[in-house]
C-alpha positions, 0 to 999 in steps of 0.5 A, a space after each residue: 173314301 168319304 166315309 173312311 172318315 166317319 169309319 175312323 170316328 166311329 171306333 171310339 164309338 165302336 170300343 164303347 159299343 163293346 164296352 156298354 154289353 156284357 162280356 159273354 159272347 154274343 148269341 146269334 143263333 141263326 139270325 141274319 145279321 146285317 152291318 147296318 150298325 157296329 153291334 158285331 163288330 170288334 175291329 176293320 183292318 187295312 182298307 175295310 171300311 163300312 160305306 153308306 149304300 144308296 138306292 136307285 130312282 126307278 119309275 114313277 108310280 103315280 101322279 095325285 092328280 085327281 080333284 080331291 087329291 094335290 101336291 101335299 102327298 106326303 106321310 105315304 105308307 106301303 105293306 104287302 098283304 098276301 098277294 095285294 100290295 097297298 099304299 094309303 097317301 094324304 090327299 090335299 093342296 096347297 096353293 101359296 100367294 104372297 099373302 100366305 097359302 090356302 088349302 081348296 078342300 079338306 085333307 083325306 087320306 087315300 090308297 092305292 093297290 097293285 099285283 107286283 108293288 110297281 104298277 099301281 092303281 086306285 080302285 074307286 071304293 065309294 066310301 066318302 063323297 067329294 064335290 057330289 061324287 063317291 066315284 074316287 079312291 078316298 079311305 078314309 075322310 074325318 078326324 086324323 086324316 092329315 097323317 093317317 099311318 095304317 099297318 097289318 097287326 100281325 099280333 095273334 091276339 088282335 081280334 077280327 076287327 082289328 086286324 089292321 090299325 092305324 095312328 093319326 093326329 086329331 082333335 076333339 071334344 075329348 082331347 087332342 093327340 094321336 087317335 088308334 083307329 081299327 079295321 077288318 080289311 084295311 078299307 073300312 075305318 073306325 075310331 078306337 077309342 073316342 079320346 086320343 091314346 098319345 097326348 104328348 108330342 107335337 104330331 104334325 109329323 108321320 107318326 107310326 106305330 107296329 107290333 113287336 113280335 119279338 117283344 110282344 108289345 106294339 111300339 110307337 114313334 112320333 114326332 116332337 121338339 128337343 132342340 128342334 125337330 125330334 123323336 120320341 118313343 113309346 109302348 102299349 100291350 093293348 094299343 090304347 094304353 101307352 107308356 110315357 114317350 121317352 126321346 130316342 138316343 144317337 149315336 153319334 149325337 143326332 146332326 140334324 132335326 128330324 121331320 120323319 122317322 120311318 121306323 120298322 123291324 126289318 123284315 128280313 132281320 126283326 130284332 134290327 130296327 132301320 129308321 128313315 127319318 126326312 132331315 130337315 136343314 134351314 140355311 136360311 136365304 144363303 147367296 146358293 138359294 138363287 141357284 137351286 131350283 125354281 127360284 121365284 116360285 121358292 120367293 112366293 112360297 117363302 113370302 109369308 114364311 121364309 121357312 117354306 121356300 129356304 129350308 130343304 128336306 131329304 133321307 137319312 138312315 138310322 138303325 137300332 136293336 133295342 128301339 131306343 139307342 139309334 146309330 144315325 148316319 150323318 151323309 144322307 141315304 136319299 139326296 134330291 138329286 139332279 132333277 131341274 125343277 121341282 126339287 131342293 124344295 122343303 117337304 120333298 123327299 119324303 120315304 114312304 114307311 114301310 119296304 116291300 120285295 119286288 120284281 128286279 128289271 133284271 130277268 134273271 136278277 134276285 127281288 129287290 127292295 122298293 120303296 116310294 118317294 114324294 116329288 113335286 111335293 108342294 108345287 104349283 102342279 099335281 105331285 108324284 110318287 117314284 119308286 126306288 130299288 135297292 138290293 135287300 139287306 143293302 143299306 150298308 156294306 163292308 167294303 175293301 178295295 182291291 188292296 185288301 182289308 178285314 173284318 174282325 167280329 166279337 166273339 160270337 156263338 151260333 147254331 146250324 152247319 153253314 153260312 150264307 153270304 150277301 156279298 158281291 165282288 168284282 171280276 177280280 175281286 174276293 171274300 175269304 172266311 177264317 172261324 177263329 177261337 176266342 183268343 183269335 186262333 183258327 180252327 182246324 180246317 177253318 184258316 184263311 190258308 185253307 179258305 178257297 176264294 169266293 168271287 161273284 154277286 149272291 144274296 145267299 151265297 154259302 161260303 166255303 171251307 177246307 173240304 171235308 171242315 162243316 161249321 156244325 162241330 163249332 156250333 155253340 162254340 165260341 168264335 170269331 169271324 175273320 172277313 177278308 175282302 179285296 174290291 168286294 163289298 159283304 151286305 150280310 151273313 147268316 147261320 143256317 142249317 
């Protein structure tokens, strides 16, 4: 019920939403539509609400523990290229005294590789010395390295050496900003233009950029400050030439600074940005302090700025279908949980950028998705990374209690003759589907009367009609959707032929 709360703010939100895009029926074509937003949606009845998914703590993946490695691993970034999986973390350390801190080596950037993206390992690549040895995993080693964000250039037009980029934040002869980098295989780097391409922001932050296929152009997102920690956006055709950053919009108002942004297409879904921005919370040395975890190694960090041992990070979850107006969600997608120590310390939490499918525990389950968190982030010991897992396309879901309600869509058209179905129920719970005409009557064979009940757990369910009904006599008419639920929870739908 927590959330039936924000549901009922939400329909103002909701009714301007509506409001602020034309009339003409919304074309979906056979686009995979999820619920991570309001875009699609023109009323919830009875008990229908959307509600916040969570993910799942699985195992960890790995310790920085080597020399040149630490407990500062964070700006993480993990993408599947063909059959490898790869991951590029920062290597530094971080030892605090009460006079302040000190770093015992240089920042560098490092990667891991893996078959399945659970099991890990890091290949010595013996490209960058440490401490007399080129025996280690390092990447990448100069200018950039304190947030170097690399990711595969899916545009057709990149040329061979710059299959792969990456942004990070330097400074020198030439300016200070973001520099483009550019590579071959995604191991062996090189600056791409010897002067910054992005000057203004404040970029002590992950600041990431991808290709836009859908619009044709590279997008970028970095840090800066507008009433504390924010976002701030921008575009290039080239990547070396940039548009003036413009701040992101919230809707609601953004309820938190934001360190991180975490923004991506979503694979499954590219015209839906999902956001993971780490919020960042100081509430100052309240009396609660005494109570979170490792309370006098937070005095020593807090010592010299009091800031680093009161101030708490954790995720949050925000999405967007034009890459500037974001719907952000107040509760956090990723709390720091129950762990005894080591957590409830700022610069923990991190989400690694970018998601990737993996294997479910589950013998027989669907892939799932997995992504990577920071802990022990900036502690007296080595830091890890521990994977977490949620069911794909599930960040957000439509649910109902066993009491019952409805989701009512706006006026929309498609293409194809069915529709498959994310969605799961329990042992006596249901989905029933009506297709209703613009005024909100059902189609011939197409009423929840004629509706069999669907009940069970699928990510590509199709649904069903009235025997002999085929969604391909409305196809490119204009519809609604009626989803009528009880104690089941629908993730996303999609036209299909």
């Amino acid at each position: 019920m927590r959330f039936a709360r924000f549901s009922a703010a939400l329909l103002v939100v909701i009714a301007s939403v509506a409001s602020a895009y034309s009339a003409e029926p919304l074309n979906v074509g056979n686009r995979r539509e999820l619920f991570t937003d309001t875009f699609l949606i023109e009323r919830l009845v009875g008990e229908a609400r959307r509600e916040l998914q969570h993910p799942v703590a699985r195992e960890i993946a790995f310790f920085t523990d080597q020399p040149w490695e630490g407990n500062g691993t964070n700006y993480v970034t993990v993408f599947q290229d063909g059959d490898l999986y790869r991951m590029y973390y920062r290597g530094v350390d971080v030892q605090y005294n009460p006079d302040g801190y000190r770093q015992p080596h240089r920042e560098v950037y490092c990667c891991a590789e893996s078959k399945d993206g659970i099991h890990w390992n890091k290949p010595k690549l013996g490209l960058f010395d440490f401490n007399g040895s080129k025996e280690n995993n390092i990447v990448w080693d100069g200018i950039g390295t304190h947030n170097f964000t690399p990711f595969k250039d899916p545009n057709p037009s990149a040329p061979p050496d710059a299959r792969y980029k990456a942004l990070g934040v330097g400074e020198n002869a030439n300016g200070s900003g973001l520099f483009a980098f550019k590579s071959s295989d995604a191991i062996h780097w090189s600056l791409a233009a010897d002067k910054p391409v992005i000057t203004k922001g404040a970029f002590d932050s992950q600041n990431l950029a991808f290709f836009d296929a859908l619009r044709g152009e590279y997008r970028e997102y970095h840090r800066d400050f507008r009433d504390g920690r924010d976002i701030r956006t921008c575009t290039s055709k080239d990547f070396l030439n940039w548009t003036e950053p413009v701040f992101l919009e919230y809707s609601p108002d953004r309820v938190s600074e934001l360190y991180t942004n975490g923004v991506i297409p979503y694979y499954r879904a590219p015209h839906i940005f999902l956001g993971f921005p780490t919020r960042y919370v100081d509430r100052g040395w309240t009396e609660a302090v005494k109570s979170l975890p490792r309370f006098d190694y937070r005095k020593i960090r807090g010592a010299k700025s009091p800031r680093e041992g009161s101030a708490v990070t954790d995720g949050m979850l925000m999405t967007s279908r034009d890459a500037t107006r974001f719907e952000i969600w107040p509760e956090s997608f990723l709390r720091p949980g129950l762990r005894r120590t080591d957590s409830w310390f700022y610069g923990d939490d991190y989400q690694n950028w970018g998601l990737i499918e993996t294997a479910s525990a589950i013998a027989d389950a669907p892939p799932e998705i997995s992504f990577f968190v920071t802990e022990s982030t900036l502690q007296d010991r080595p830091a890890y990374l521990r994977r977490y897992s949620l069911r794909i396309d599930g960040f957000v879901a439509v649910e109902a209690p066993l009491s019952g309600g409805e989701l009512i869509t706006r006026p929309l058209q498609f293409k194809g003759s069915r529709m498959l179905l994310n969605y799961s129920t329990s042992a006596v719970g249901s989905l029933r589907i009506e297709v209703q005409d613009e005024s909100g009557n059902a189609f011939p064979g197409f009423a929840l009367s004629d509706a069999p009940e669907l009940y069970g757990d699928s990510i590509d369910q199709p649904a069903l009609f009235k025997e002999g009904s085929s969604l391909a006599t409305l196809a490119g008419k204009t519809v609604r959707l009626r989803f009528v639920l009880r104690d089941a929870d629908l993730f996303s739908f999609q036209f299909a032929d």
